[in-house]
Structures are given as C-alpha cells and as structure tokens.
N, C-alpha and C positions, 0 to 999 in steps of 0.2 A: 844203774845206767852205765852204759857203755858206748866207745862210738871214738872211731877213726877222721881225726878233721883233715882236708888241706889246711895247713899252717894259713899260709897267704890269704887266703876265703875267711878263716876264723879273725885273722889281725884287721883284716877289711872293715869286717861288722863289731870287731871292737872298739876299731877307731873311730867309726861312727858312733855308737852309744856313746862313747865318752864326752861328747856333748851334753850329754844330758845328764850324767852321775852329776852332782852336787860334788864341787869340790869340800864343802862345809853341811854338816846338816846335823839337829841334835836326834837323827831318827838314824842311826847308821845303815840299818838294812835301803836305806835309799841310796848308798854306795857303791852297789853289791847289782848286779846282773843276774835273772831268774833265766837259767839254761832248759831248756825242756827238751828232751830226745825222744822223738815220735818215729811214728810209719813211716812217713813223708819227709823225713830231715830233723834239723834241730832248728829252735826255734831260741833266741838271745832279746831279751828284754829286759828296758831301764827305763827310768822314770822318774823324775823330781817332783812329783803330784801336781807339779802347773803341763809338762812338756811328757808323754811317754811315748816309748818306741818300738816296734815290733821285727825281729830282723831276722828273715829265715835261710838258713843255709841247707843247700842242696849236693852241696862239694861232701859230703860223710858218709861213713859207715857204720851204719845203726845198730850192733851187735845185741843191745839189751838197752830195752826205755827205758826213761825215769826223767827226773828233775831234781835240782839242787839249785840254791843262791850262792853265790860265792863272790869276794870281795871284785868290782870291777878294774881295780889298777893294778892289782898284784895279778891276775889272771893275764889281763893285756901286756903287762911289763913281760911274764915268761914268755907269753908266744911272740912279743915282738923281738928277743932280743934271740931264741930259738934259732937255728939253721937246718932244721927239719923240715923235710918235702909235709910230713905225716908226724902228728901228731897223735897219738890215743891216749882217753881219756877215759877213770873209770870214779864210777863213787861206792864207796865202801862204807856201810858206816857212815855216812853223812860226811867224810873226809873225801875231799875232790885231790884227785891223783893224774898226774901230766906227764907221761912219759915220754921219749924223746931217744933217738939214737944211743945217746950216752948222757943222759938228764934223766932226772924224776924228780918232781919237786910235789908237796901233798899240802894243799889248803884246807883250811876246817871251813865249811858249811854253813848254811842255814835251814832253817828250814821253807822251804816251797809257799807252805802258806800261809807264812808269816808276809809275804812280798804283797805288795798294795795292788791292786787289778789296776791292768791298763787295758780300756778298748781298745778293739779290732775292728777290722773291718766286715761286718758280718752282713751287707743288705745292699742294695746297689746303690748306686751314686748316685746323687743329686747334679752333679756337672760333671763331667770329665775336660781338661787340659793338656795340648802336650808337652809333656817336660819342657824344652828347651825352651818354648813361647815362654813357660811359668817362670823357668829361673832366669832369664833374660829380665822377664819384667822384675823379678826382686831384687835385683843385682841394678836395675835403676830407681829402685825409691827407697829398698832399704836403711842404706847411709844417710837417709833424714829424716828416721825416725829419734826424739829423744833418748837420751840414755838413761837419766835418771831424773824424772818427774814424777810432779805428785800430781798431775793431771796424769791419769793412768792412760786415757785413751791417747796420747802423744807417747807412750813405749810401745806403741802395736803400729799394724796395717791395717787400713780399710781396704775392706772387698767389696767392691759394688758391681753389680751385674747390670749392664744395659743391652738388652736383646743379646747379641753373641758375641758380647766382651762384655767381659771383666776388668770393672777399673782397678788400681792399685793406687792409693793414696799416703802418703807418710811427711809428716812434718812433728818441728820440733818446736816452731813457733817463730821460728829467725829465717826458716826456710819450708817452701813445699815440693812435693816431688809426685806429678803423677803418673803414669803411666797406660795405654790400656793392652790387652790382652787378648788376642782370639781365643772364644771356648772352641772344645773339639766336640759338643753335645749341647745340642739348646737344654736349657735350664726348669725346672717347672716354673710355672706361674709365681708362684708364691715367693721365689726367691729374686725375681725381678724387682730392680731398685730395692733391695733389703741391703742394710748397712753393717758388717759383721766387722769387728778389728779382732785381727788375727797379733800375737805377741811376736814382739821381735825375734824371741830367740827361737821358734817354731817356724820363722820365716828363712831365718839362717840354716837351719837347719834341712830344711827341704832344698834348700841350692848349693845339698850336699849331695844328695843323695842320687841315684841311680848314674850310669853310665851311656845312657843311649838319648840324645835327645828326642826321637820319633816316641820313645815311651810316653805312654798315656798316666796321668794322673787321675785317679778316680777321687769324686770329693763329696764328702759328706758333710750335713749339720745336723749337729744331734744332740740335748742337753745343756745347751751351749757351749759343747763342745766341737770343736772343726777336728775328722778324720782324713786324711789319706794315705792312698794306696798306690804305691807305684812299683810295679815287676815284685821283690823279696822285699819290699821295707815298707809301714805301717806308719805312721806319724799320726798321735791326737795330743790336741792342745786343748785348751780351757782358753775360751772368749775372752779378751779384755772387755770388762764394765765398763760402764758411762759413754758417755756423748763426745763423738768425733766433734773435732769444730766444721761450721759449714763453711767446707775451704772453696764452695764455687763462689762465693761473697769477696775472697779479697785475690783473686786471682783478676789483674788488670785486663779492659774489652777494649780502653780507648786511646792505649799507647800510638804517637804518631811517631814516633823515631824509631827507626827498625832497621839492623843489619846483616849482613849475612858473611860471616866471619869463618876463617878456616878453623876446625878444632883444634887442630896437631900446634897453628901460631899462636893459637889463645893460650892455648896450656902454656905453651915454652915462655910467651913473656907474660904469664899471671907469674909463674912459678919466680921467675929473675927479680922482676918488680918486686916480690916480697924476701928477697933475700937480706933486705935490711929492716925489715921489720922488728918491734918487739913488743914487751908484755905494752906497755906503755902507747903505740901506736902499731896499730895490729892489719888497716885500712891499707887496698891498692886505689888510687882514683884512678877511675877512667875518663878520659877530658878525649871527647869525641867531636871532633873537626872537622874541616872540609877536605877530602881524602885522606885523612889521617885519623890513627885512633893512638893516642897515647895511654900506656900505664907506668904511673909515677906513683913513689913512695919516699915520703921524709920523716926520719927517726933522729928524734932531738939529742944532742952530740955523740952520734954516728955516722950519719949521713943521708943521704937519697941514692934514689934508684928513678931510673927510667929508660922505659922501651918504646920504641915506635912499631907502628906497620901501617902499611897505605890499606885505607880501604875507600870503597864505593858509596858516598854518602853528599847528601847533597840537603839536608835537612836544617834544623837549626842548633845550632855548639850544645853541650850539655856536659857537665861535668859531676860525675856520681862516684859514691864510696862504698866496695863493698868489701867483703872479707874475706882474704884469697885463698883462706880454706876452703868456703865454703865454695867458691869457684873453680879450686882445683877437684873436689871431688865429685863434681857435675860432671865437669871437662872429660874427667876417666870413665864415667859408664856412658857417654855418646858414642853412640855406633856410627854414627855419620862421618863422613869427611868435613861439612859443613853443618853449621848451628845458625839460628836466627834471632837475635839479641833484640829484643823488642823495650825501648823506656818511654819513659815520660818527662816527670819533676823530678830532681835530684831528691827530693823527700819521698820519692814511692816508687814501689816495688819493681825489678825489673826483672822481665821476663826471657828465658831460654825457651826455644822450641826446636826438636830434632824431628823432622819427618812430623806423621801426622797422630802418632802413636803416644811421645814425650813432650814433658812440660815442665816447665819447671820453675817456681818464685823466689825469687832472694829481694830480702830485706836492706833497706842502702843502709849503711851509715856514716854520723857523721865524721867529715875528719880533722873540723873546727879551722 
C-alpha cells in the first residue's frame, strides 16, 4: 500500500474514530484502526464490537492498494502533532511507514484479517433524517440518559416512529427527556410504533459527525443492529436489550399550574440559587407566588441563597424541590427564548415544555 493523505482530512477522521478505540480492552487489535487503500479512496475503520465505524477519505493519492491495522493513537498522535500539507504513507513488509517533509516514523502492523468485521452500509434505507433535525434532537435527550445502570435499557435512546416523526426518548429514572423529530422519507410499515434503543455512546457519536446540516442520514435495522450513513462516515451499533419503561404512563396530563418563564432568567437564577449548595443539601425550592417566582437555597452552616423574578401567575402558591443540575442541563439544550413550566403537588413531577417538539419530566425532591 501506498497513498499521499491531506494531513488535515486524515487527523479529522482520526479524531473521529477515536471515539470508538477502547481506551482498555483485553483484545488489543481492538485499538488499532483497519486502513484500507482502494480505487475510490481510503477507507479507516474502528470498532469496539458494541459501536463500529466506517470513515472514507477522498482528500488521497492512491499510488498502490492494500490494507494494514495499525495501532490507533500512535497513528493519530504523528499526524496530529505533523505540520505537513501531505503526508505519504507506505507499508512494507507489514511495517506502516509516515513520511513527512523532514519526519519518518515506521509502525509495526497487523494483520488485516485478524480485524473483527464491521457493517456497512450496503442496501437502502429504511428512513432517511436530516442531519441537523437528528443531532438537534440528540443534543436534547441525550443528557438524560443513565450513565451507568444495570437497567441496560436506561443507557440507550428509544426511537419511535410515529407517521413522520421520530420520537426520541431518554431517561435515567430521576428524569425524562423527549423529543420528536421530522423524518426526511416516510418509513415502511412495519417499522411504525416499533421501539428500538439506540446506546448512548452511538448516539454521541453521530452528533459528531458530518459537517453540513442539509446532509441526509440514511438509517437502517438489521440484526438488531442500527446502521448509518451520512456523506463519508458509516456508524453501526448493536441494540440495547430489554424493555424501555412506558414513559407515556408517568409523564403528567392534569397539571393546573403553568408558566411561561424566560430561559436565559431561569438559567441565571437556578445557577446563583445553587451556588451554596452541598453534598448534604443539593435542592433549589421554587416557591411560586402571585407575580413572583422565587429560588431559594439553605445549606446548614453555610448559608442561603435566594433570587427573585416577577412572573405572570395568578394560580394557587406552590412550593417544590428540585435538583439544579438537573435544571441547569434542560435549561442549556432549549432553543426557545421561552419554556413552559407546568406543576401540580410538590410531590409530583414537573413538567418543561419548549414549542411543540420538547418535553421534559423532572422528579421533585424533598428538601425536609
């Protein structure tokens, strides 16, 4: 193999795979990046047997095909730290070779087919999305999925199709997040109301990828695997098992208290209100009034905190606890100006709603 890279083009698509090398694994060739130099370009693939990726470069010069493994962070560390327009790359002997204006550094190999197979995209789509809809909706429910539970279906996303959206769902049991999604291609039959959870780190991973948000996502189900395609990158993951909860069950219908609060004042006094917080009292109350909404916080021999702002309320007082993390990282993915604060009882759930698209449940608690 042989083959002239743009530097920039090759560090791009390495810094993508590197998501997906295992920083730990007792299989080492799962480390390692399978480079393939064709007719058509080169082609870079990685894989941690739950997440794999397929990332093709058209910036090269194809002098002589072939294929080699070679370790992924020692490959990525030369060309990122390189001040080469051009790169060329040769394998000899199974020894991968980097040349460089005034560099040459030579990596030992693997072999090609010792590398685990990763799907492709090889059959049409089952829905297509376009990018920006897609990674907009992950960028609002991702942050509330689990991070580490033994309820496996609480580390993924549910994807639900309803005629021409696609819901997004993710919760971690303290919180729910959902959102829906224009498709850009109705969907068949069969995959209407079908309940798939997609893994978080396969969800992160695509609201990486391309550059253009008009790009189309092309999306496949297949062995219970989820494929997509969008422009040069390939992404298949492996289905999280088991049973989503049924989050239409504890999402509130009969809240009478509802507000319509600015984002940009809610963020700024959740954030102050919890500046005296600790491990010990972790709660902002919000004590909602007749034109006023307060957030107050008391942390036993430290102090209190409290913010006011006038709002539009004419209901009954209600005073609720919730947890100003989980309020600050709602706050950040509303695209609106304004949110619509819907509660009830200080013992149950209150509801965020942004336009007609987001949703969102937080759990009260208490602050004794």
């Amino acid at each position: 193999m042989k083959v002239n890279f743009n530097r920039a083009a090759l560090a791009e698509g390495l810094n993508l795979l590197a998501t997906v090398v295992p920083s730990r694994t007792p299989k080492p060739i799962l480390q390692c990046v399978r480079v393939t130099a064709g007719a058509e370009g080169v082609g870079l693939c990685a894989t941690d047997l739950e997440v794999g990726i397929h990332y093709t470069l058209s910036q090269v010069q194809v002098e002589r095909q072939g294929e080699v493994v070679v370790p992924a962070e020692r490959l990525a560390a030369i060309v990122r730290e390189s001040a080469d327009e051009v790169l060329s790359v040769e394998v000899i002997d199974g020894i991968f070779h980097v040349t460089g204006a005034d560099s040459h550094f030579t990596i030992y190999g693997q072999q090609a087919d010792q590398f685990p197979p990763v799907r492709d995209f090889d059959d049409k789509a089952d829905a297509e999305i376009r990018l920006g809809n897609l990674q907009d909706g992950i960028e609002q429910c991702l942050f509330a999925t689990a991070k580490e539970s033994t309820r496996y279906a609480l580390n993924g996303v549910l994807w639900q199709v309803e005629g021409k959206k696609l819901l997004l769902v993710a919760t971690d049991g303290r919180r729910l997040a959902r959102c829906r999604v224009t498709l850009a291609k109705s969907v068949d039959e069969a995959l209407q109301s079908a309940k798939i959870i997609v893994p978080a780190k396969a969800m992160a991973l695509l609201d990486k990828i391309g550059t253009d948000d008009d790009d189309l996502v092309a999306v496949r189900f297949v062995d219970n695997q989820i494929v997509l395609r969008c422009s040069n990158v390939v992404v298949s993951s492996n289905l999280v098992e088991g049973n989503f909860p049924k989050y239409e069950e504890i999402i509130p219908t009969d809240h009478d208290k509802k507000l319509i609060l600015s984002t940009e004042a809610v963020s700024s006094a959740v954030r102050r209100a919890a500046l005296l917080t600790t491990q010990e009292s972790r709660g902002v109350k919000l004590s909602v009034g007749k034109k006023k909404l307060t957030f107050s916080c008391r942390a036993p021999e430290m102090g209190d905190a409290q913010v006011e702002m006038p709002i539009e309320y004419e209901a009954e007082p209600i005073d609720i606890g919730f947890n100003p993390q989980f309020l600050t990282d709602v706050l950040r993915v509303i695209t609106t100006d304004e949110f619509q604060l819907e509660l009830g009882q200080p013992d149950r759930p209150g509801v965020i709603k942004s336009g007609s698209h987001f949703l969102y449940v937080l759990m009260p608690i208490n602050l004794g």
